[in-house]
Structure formats: structure tokens, C-alpha cells
PAVEXVO-372311 format. One record per residue (C-alpha): y, x, z; residue in three letters. Coordinates in Angstrom, 2 decimals. Each point is the difference from the previous one (the first is absolute). Last residue first. Example, Ala and Ser with C-alpha at 12.3 -4.5 7.8 and 13.67 -1.06 7.14 Angstrom:
// residues 2
<<-1.06,13.67,7.14>,Ser>
<<-3.44,-1.37,0.66>,Ala>
***
This chain:
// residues 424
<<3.93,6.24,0.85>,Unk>
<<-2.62,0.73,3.29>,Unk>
<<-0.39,-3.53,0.78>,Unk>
<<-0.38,-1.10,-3.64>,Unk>
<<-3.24,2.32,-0.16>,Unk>
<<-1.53,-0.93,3.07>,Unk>
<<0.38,-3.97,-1.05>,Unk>
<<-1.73,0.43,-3.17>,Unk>
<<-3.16,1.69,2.26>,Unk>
<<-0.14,-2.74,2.19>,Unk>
<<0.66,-2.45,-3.10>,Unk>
<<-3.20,1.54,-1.52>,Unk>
<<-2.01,0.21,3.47>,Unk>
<<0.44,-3.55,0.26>,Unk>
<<-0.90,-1.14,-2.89>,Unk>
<<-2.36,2.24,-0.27>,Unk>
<<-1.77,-1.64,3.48>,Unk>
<<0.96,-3.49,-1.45>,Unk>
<<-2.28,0.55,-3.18>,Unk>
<<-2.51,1.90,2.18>,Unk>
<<-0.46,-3.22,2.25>,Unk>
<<1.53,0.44,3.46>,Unk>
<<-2.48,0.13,3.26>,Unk>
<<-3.68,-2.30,0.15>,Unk>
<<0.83,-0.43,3.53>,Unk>
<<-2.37,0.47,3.56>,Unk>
<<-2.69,2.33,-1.15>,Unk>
<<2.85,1.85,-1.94>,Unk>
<<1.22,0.31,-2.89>,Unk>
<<3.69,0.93,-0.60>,Unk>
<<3.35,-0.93,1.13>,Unk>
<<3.03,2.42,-0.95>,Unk>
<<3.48,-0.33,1.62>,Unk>
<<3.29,1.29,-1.67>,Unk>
<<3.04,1.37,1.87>,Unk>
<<3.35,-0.54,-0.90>,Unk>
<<1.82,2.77,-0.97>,Unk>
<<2.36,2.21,2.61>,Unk>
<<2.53,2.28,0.55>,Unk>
<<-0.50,2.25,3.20>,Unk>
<<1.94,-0.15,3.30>,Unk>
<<-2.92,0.59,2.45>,Unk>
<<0.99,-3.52,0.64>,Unk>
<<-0.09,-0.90,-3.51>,Unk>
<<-3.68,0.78,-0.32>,Unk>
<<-1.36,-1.63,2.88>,Unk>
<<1.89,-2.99,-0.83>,Unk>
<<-2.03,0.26,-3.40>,Unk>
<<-3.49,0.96,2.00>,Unk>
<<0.54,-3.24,1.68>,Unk>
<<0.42,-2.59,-3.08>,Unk>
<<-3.10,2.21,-1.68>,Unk>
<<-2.09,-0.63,3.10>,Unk>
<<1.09,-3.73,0.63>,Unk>
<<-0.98,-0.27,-4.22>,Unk>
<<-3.37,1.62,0.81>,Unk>
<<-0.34,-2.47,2.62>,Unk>
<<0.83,-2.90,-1.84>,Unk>
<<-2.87,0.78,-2.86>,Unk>
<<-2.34,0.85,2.47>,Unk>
<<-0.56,3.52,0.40>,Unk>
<<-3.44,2.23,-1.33>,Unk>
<<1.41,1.14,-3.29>,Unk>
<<2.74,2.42,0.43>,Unk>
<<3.34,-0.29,0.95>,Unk>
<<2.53,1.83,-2.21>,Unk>
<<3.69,0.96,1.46>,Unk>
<<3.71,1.20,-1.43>,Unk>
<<2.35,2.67,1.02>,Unk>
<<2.24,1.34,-2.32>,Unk>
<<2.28,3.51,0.48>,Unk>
<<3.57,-0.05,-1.31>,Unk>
<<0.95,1.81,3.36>,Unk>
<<-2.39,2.73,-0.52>,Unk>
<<0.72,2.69,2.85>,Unk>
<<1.27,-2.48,2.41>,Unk>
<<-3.09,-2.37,-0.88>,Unk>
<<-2.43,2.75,0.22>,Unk>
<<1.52,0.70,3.37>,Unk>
<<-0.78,-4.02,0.83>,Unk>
<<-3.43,0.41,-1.05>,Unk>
<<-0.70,2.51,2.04>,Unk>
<<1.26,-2.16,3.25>,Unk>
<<-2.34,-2.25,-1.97>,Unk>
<<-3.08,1.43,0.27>,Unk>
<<-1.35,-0.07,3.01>,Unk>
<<-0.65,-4.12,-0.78>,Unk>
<<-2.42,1.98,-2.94>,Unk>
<<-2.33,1.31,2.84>,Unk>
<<0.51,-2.74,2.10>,Unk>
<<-1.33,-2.90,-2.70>,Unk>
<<-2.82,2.47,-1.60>,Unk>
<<-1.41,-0.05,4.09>,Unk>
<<0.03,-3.78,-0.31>,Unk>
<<-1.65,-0.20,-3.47>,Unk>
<<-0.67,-3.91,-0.44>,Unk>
<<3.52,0.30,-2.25>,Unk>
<<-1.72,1.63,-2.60>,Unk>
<<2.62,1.98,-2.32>,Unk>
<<3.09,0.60,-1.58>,Unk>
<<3.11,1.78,-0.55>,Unk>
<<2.19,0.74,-2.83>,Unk>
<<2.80,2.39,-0.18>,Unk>
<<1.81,-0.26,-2.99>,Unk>
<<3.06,2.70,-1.37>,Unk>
<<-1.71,3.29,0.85>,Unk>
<<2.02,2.86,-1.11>,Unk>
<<-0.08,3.04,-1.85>,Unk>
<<2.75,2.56,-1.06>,Unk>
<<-0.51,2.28,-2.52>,Unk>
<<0.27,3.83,0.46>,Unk>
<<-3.72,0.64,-1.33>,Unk>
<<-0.85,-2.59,2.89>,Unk>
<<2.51,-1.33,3.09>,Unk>
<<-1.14,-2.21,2.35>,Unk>
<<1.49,-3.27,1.44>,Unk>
<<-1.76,-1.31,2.84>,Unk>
<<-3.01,-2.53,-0.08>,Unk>
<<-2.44,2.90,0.75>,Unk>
<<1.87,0.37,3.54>,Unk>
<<-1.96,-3.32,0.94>,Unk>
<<-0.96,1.39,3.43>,Unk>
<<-3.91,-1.04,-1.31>,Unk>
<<0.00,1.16,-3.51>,Unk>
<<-2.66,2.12,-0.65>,Unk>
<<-2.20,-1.90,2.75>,Unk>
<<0.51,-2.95,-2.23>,Unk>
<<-2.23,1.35,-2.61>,Unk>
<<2.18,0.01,-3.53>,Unk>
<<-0.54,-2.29,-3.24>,Unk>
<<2.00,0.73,-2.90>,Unk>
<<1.75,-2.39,-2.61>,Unk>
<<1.58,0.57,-2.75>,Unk>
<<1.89,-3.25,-1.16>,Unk>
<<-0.07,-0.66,-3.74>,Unk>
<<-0.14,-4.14,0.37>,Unk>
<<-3.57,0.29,-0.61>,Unk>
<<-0.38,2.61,2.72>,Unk>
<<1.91,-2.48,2.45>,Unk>
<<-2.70,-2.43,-0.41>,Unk>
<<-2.91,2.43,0.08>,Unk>
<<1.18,1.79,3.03>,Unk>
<<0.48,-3.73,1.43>,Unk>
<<-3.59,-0.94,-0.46>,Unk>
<<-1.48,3.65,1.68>,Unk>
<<2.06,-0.90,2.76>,Unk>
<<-1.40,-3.02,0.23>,Unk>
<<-3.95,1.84,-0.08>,Unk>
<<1.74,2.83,2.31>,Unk>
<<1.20,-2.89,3.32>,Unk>
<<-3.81,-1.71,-0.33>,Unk>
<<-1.01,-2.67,-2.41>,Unk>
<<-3.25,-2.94,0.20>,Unk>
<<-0.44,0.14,-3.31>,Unk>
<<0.60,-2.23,-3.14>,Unk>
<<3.98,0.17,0.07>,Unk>
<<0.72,3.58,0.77>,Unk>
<<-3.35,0.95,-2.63>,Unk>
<<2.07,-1.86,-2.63>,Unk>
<<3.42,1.35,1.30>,Unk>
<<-1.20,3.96,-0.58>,Unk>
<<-1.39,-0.78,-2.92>,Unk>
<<-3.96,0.73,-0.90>,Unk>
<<-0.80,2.57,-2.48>,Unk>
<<-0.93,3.09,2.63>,Unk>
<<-0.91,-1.95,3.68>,Unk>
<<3.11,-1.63,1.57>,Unk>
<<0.40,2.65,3.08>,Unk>
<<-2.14,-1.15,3.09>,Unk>
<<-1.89,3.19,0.30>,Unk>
<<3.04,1.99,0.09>,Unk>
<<1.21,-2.16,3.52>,Unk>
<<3.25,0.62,1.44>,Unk>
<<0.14,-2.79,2.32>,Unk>
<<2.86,1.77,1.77>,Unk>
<<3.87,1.68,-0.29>,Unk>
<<-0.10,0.90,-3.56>,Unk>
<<3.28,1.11,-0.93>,Unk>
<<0.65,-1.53,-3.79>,Unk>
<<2.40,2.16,-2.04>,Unk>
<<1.82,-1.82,-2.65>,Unk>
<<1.98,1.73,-3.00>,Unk>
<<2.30,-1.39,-2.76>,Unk>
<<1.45,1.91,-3.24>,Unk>
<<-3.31,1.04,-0.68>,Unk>
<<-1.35,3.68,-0.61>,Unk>
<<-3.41,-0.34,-1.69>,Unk>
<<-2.86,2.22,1.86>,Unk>
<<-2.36,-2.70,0.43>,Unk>
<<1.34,-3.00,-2.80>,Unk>
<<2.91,-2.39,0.31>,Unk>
<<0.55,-2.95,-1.93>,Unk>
<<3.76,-0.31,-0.80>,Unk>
<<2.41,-1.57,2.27>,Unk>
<<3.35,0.93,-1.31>,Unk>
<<3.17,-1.58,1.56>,Unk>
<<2.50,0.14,-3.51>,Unk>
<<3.52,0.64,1.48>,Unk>
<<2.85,-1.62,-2.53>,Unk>
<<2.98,0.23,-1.02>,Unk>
<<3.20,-2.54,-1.54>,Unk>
<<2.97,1.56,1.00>,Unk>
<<2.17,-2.54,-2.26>,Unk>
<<0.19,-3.10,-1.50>,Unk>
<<2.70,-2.23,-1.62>,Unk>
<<0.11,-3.80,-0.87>,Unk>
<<2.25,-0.78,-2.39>,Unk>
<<1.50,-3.58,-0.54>,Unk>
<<0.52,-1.36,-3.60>,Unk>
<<-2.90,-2.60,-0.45>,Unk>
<<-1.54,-0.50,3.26>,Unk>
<<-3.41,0.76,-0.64>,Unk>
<<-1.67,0.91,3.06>,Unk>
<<0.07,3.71,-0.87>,Unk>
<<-2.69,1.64,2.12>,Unk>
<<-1.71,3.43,1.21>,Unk>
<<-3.20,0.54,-0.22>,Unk>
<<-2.88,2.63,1.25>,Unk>
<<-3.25,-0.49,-1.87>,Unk>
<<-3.34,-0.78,1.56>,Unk>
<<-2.83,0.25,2.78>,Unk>
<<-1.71,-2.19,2.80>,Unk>
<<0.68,-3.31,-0.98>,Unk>
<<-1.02,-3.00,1.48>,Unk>
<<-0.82,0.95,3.40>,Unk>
<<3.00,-1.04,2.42>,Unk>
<<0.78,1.10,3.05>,Unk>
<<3.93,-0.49,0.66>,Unk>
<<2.76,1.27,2.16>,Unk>
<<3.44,-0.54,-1.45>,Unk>
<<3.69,0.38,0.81>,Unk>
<<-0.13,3.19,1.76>,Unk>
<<3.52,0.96,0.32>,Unk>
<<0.84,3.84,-1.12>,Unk>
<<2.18,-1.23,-3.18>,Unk>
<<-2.46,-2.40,-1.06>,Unk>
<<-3.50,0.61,1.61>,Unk>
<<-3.37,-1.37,-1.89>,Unk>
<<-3.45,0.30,1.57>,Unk>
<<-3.00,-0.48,-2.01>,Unk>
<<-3.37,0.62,1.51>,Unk>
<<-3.61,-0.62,-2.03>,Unk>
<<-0.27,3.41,-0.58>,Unk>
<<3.45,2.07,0.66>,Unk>
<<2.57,-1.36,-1.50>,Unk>
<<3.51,1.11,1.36>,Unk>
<<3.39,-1.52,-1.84>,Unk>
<<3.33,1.60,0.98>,Unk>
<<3.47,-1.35,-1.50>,Unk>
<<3.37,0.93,0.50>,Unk>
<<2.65,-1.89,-0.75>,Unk>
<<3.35,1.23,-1.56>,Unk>
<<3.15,-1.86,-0.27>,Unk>
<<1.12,-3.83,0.53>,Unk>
<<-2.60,-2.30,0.69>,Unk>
<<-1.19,2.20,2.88>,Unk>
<<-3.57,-0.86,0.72>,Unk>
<<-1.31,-0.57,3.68>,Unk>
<<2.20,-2.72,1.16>,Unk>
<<-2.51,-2.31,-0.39>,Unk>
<<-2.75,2.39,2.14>,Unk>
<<1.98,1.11,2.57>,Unk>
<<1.70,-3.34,0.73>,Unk>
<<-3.13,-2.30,-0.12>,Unk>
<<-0.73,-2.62,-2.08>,Unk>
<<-2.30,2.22,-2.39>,Unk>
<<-2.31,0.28,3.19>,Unk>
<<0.27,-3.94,0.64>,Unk>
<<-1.02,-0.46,-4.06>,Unk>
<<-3.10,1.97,0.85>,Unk>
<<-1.13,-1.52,2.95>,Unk>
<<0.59,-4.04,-0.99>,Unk>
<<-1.80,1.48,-3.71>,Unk>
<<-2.66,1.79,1.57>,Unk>
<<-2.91,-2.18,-1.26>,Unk>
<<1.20,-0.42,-3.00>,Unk>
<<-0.77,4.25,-0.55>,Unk>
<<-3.83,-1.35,0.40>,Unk>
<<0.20,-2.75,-1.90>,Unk>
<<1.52,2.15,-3.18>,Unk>
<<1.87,-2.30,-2.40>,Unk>
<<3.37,0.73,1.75>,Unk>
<<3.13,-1.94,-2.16>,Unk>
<<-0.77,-3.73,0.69>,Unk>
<<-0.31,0.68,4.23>,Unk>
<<2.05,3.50,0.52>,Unk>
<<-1.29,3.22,1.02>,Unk>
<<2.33,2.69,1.65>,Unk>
<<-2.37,2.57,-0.69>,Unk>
<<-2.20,-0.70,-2.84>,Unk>
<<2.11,-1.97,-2.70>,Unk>
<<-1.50,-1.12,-3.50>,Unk>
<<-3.25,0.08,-0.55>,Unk>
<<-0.17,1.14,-3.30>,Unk>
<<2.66,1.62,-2.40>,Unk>
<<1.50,1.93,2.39>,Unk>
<<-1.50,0.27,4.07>,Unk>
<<2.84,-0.01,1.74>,Unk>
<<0.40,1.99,3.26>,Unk>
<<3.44,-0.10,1.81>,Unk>
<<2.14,3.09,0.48>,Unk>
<<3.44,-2.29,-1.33>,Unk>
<<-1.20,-3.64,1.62>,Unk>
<<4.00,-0.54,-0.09>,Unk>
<<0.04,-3.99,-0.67>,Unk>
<<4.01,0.78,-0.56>,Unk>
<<-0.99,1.41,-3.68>,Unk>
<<-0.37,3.77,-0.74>,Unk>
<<-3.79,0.04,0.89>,Unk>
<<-1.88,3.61,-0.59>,Unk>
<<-3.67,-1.08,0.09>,Unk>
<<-2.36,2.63,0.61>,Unk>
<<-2.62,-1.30,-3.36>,Unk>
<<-3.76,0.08,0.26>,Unk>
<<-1.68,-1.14,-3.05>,Unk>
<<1.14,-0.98,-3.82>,Unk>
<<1.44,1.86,-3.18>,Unk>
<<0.20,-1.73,-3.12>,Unk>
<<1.45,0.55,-3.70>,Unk>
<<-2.98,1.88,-1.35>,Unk>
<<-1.63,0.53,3.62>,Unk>
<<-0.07,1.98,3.17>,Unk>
<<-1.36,-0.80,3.23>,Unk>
<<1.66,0.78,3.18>,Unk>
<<-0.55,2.43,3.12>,Unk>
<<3.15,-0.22,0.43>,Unk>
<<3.15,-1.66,-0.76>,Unk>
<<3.40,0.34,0.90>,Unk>
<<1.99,-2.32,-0.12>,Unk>
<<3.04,-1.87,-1.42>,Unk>
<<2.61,-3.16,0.21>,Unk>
<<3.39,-0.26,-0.39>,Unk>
<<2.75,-2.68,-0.29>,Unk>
<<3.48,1.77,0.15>,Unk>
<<0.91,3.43,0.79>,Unk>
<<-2.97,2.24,-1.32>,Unk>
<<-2.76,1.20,2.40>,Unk>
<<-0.06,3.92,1.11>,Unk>
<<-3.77,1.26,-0.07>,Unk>
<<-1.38,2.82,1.78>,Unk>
<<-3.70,1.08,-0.20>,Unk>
<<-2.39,1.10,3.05>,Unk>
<<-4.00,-0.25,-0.72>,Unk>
<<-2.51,0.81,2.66>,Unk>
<<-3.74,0.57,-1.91>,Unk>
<<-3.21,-1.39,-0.65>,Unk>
<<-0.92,-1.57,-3.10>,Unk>
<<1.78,1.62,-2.84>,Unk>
<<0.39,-0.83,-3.27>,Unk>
<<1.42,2.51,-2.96>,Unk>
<<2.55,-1.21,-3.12>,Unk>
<<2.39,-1.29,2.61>,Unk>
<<1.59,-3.50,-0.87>,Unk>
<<3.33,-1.16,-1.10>,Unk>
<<-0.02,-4.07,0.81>,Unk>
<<1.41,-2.91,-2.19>,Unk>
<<1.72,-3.51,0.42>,Unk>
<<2.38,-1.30,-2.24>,Unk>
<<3.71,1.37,-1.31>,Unk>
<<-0.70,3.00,0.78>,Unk>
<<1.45,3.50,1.51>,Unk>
<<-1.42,2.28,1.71>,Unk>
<<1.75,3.46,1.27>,Unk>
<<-1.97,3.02,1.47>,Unk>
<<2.29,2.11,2.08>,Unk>
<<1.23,3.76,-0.03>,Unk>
<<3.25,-0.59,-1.33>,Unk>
<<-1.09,-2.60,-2.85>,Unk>
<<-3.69,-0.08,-1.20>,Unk>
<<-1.02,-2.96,-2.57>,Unk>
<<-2.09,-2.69,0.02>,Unk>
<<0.64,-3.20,-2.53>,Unk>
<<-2.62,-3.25,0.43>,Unk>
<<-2.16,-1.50,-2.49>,Unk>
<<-3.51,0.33,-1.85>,Unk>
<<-0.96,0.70,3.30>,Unk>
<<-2.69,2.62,1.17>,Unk>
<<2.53,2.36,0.99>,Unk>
<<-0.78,3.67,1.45>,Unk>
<<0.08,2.71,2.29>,Unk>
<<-1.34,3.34,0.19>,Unk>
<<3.42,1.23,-1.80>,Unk>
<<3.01,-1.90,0.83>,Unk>
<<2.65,2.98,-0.20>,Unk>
<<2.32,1.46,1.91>,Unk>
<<0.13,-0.89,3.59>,Unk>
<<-2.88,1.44,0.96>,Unk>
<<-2.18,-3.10,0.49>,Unk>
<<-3.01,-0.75,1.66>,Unk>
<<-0.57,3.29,1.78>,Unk>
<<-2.80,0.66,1.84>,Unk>
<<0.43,0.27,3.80>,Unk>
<<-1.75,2.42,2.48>,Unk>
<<0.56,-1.34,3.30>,Unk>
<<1.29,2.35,2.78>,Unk>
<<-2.19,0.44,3.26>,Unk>
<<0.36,-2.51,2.48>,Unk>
<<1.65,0.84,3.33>,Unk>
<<3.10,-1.23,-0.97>,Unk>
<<-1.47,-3.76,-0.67>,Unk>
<<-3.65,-0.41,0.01>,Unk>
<<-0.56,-3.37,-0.69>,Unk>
<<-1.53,-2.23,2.73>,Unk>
<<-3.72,-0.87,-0.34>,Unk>
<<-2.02,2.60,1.84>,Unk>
<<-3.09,0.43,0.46>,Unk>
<<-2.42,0.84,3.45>,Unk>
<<-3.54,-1.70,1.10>,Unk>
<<-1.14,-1.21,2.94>,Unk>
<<-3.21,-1.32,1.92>,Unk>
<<1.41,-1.13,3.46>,Unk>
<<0.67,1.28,3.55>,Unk>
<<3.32,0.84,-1.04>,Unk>
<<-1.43,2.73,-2.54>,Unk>
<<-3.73,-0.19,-1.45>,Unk>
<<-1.51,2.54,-2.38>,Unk>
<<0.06,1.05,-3.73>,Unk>
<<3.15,1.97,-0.91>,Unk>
<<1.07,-0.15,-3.69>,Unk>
<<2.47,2.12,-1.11>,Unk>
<<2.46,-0.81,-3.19>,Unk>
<<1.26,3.15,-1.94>,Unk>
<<2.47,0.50,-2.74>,Unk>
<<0.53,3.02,-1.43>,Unk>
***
């Protein structure tokens, strides 16, 4: 069970809040992975083309063609970390392996991981097949997305660079690893990290692999799995895969809950909020994204022993975000949470794969709250914790009209997105 605690109060002098946005390495538990493939048979996948030859040889998949064609999954998935192997022929080669993609009679289009057997070697790069053309590097006359233009000096210097070019083996095995996780893509090629992307095109589809049409060569496949990251709509007294306890440290005001049929973000953005009415915003974020949450007094937690692991029914359970926030105006809040970080580092030494991130509330400037969630980071790392960038929260006031409730789930949304790829 996965658990992410929130802590509402102020540490380092500032509002802060605790995530994490490393990946878990030997501390993590084990990912449960779907097979793909098992090295016998095909089944679950299929060819839309009125072309190409697929057969299984010695535990691979083998395609052959003499013009372009993709073997697609039957099922689409949305969020999920993808690994697949794929051994390029000797001799001009291309592939991929799409994603997310759309299927059609003799077509398949969308989000492609590049796997680049020519001396350009932008293997791990993003191409988007069939439409716009390349992501991440982007090049002027073959990128018709402004916003991935933008980045083409960046992009191409990142694919200039030792690591990355030398990424793919063009003789032998590569492994490939593809992570969605909302609007995120990140693609690695043999444990380099060749791609970092937002993008919002697509948000679900078919697995692919390609034959670029080389007539003659065979491209082969193997270990192809996957891990689906479920976020289903959670009800009371649902078990979900994700958890969040918020610790209610002040401004904990029933009275000032959204009243019963109004949203927790429209009543954040109309009224003049306190520490529980955001809170109440980001428990309905998270729920959407089928995070549990559960709100605790602060007094319950106050040496912080609640974030250490527990055992239940024999299971072990353990808190994977920490997230703290609060008024900053709240001097006596500000020491009572500053004594907590020599318990924060023992939660650290306990949890080593534990996140820290930060929310500020309502009542900062904008480049305040961004000083506070810059300071609650360093904060963070010095008590030797992982850490997510913060996120800071402006609404109304006498003195500011605060963030529109478009921007405010905007927000929240990617806030909640980001949680979730911190802890995979």
C-alpha cells in the first residue's frame, strides 16, 4: 500500500509542503509487470496492414516487410512504464515503439520512441508518427508543433551529447523503457534518459512495435511488458492503490468547508480561503486521480513518528510523500514545525525513498510563495529527503483577486500527476 502524508504547517520559517520526485530505487517496492509477450505466441496483438510477415523464432517476435507496417496490442493503455527489447538489423534500420497511438485500416499514428540506426543517433527521441513530426530533438521543416520548435537549439544539444548519442547499441540488444503518466512522457534507452516531454495530445492507446520497411531485413523483439498505473475513482471504504494523509497543523475551520453541491476549487477560488478550504481542493484533486486521502489533527502527529513504517495484518506500510503547508503569518506555527526536522531527519533514515514537497496557501504574493516553496525544498534536502517542487496557490483576497478556477485545476491536476510519477 502506498501512502502519501500530508502535513499542514510551516518549516524553515516558511509555509511547506513535502513530495518527492526521484524514483525509488532499492527501497521501492517491486513493480508488478504484465506480460507483453511470452515468447510463444502473438496473441493480444495484432496487424492492421494488408502487408508485413510476423512470426516467433527462439523466443522473439520477427517482422519482416518490404514497406512500412506496425504490430499493435489489441488493448490501450494510458498510464503505465513500458520496457521492450529490440535488436536492429545490420545495415540501414529504422524502428519504434509506439504508444499511446491510433489505429487504422493500413495506418497507425501518435507518439513513437524513436530507435535511430543511422549516424544522426536521436535513438530514445520522441516522434510524433503520422502528424507532427519530431517532439524531442525538433527540427525546423520536420517539427510542426510551435511549442516543441521552440526547443529545437536545446533539444538537438541534449542528443549531441555523449550519454545520450551513444545511448543505443547498434549491434545487440537495447533496452527500452517508456513511462506515461498524464501529460508526462519520459523515454530511457538502455538506462539513459533520452527524453522528458509534457505533451497532451493523447492520453491512451495501443502499444507498437515497427518494421520501417526495408525490404529483406528483420527486426526482432523481445521482453515486451508492461505495468498499468491505475487511478480509478475512489469511493469511502474503497481500497486504492494510492493514499494521502493531510496533518492539519491550523486554520482548521468546519464552518468554512465548501457547502454540500459546491466544489471544493469553486468555493477556493470565490472566497476568501483558510489552510482546510485548500486542503479541502487538493483532497478532491488527488481523490479524482484514486488517491485516499485522510485528514489527521496535527497534535496526533507532532514528533512525526506517524510517518514511520508500520506493519498491518502482516503487511508492511509506508509513507512515500510528506507534504507540508500552511500560513506563513503564523509565527508560533513557524517554531513548532522548525522542531521538527531533527524528526524529520529519523523519518528520513527509516524511509530513505521518502518525498518531500510544499503548498503555500492563498494569502502570499505570487514571488513570495515561490521564495517559500524554493526554501522549504533546501529545507528538505538538508534533512536529506527527496524532493518535488513545490506549488504556490493565490486566492482572493482584499488585496488580489487570486488564480481563476481553470488555473487553480490546472494546477492541482498536474500537482496531483506529478505525485504519482514521483512515487513510480
Amino acid at each position: 500500500m502506498l501512502t502519501i502524508m500530508a502535513m499542514f504547517g510551516l518549516v524553515c520559517g516558511v509555509s511547506l509542503a513535502a513530495k518527492k520526485v526521484e524514483k525509488k530505487k532499492s527501497t521501492r517496492r517491486n513493480i508488478e509487470w504484465t506480460s507483453l509477450f511470452d515468447g510463444k505466441k502473438v496473441e493480444g496483438w495484432k496487424n492492421p496492414y494488408a502487408w508485413g510477415e510476423v512470426s516467433v523464432v527462439d523466443g522473439e517476435i520477427h517482422l519482416k516487410a518490404d514497406k512500412k507496417f506496425f504490430l499493435v496490442t489489441e488493448k490501450e493503455y494510458s498510464d503505465f512504464v513500458f520496457e521492450g527489447e529490440i535488436n536492429l538489423p545490420v545495415g540501414k534500420a529504422n524502428s519504434g515503439f509506439m504508444f499511446r497511438c491510433h489505429v487504422e485500416k493500413n495506418k497507425v499514428f501518435g507518439y513513437q520512441a524513436e530507435v535511430d540506426g543511422a549516424e544522426r543517433r536521436w535513438s530514445g527521441g520522441l516522434y510524433d508518427e503520422g502528424r507532427r513530426g519530431w517532439l524531442w530533438p525538433s527540427q525546423t521543416g520536420r517539427t510542426k508543433d510551435a511549442k516543441a520548435l521552440a526547443n529545437e537549439a536545446t533539444s538537438k544539444a541534449h542528443f549531441a551529447t555523449e550519454k545520450v548519442k551513444n545511448a543505443l547499441k547498434r549491434d545487440g540488444w537495447n533496452k527500452y523503457r517508456i513511462t506515461c503518466i498524464g501529460h508526462k512522457i519520459k523515454i530511457q534507452v538502455n538506462g539513459v534518459t533520452t527524453t522528458e516531454f509534457e505533451d497532451e495530445m493523447d492520453a491512451k492507446g495501443p502499444i507498437g512495435i515497427q518494421h520501417h520497411g526495408e525490404k529483406g531485413q528483420i527486426y526482432r523483439f523481445r521482453n515486451l511488458r508492461i505495468h498499468e498505473i491505475k487511478r480509478p475513482q475512489t469511493t469511502k471504504g474503497q481500497e486504492s492503490k494510492y493514499h494521502v494523509a493531510i496533518i492539519q497543523a491550523a486554520g482548521y475551520l468546519p464552518d468554512t468547508k465548501p457547502p454540500e453541491g459546491t466544489d471544493a476549487i469553486t468555493h477556493a477560488t470565490t472566497k476568501v480561503v483558510n489552510t482546510y478550504i485548500i486542503t479541502s481542493a487538493i483532497v478532491d484533486q488527488l481523490a479524482a486521480k484514486g488517491i485516499e486521502v485522510q485528514v489527521i489533527d496535527y497534535s496526533a502527529c507532532d514528533d512525526l513518528k506517524c510517518l514511520y513504517p508500520t506493519e498491518n495484518n502482516g503487511k508492511k506500510q509506508v509513507v512515500d510523500v510528506v507534504v507540508f503547508a500552511g500560513p506563513a503569518e503564523n509565527s508560533k506555527q513557524q517554531k513548532k514545525i522548525l522542531e521538527l526536522f531533527p524528526q524529520l531527519e529519523e523519518v528520513v533514515k527509516r524511509s530513505p525513498h521518502i518525498i518531500c514537497t510544499s503548498i503555500v496557501p492563498a494569502w502570499y504574493p505570487e514571488t513570495k510563495g515561490q521564495e517559500a516553496c524554493t526554501y522549504s525544498d533546501n529545507c528538505f534536502k538538508k534533512a536529506g529527503a527527496k524532493t518535488v517542487r513545490g506549488i504556490s496557490l493565490l486566492t482572493p483576497r482584499k488585496d488580489n483577486p487570486g488564480v481563476s478556477k481553470e488555473n487553480m485545476e490546472k494546477v492541482l491536476n498536474k500537482f496531483a500527476d506529478d505525485l504519482i510519477s514521483a512515487m513510480q
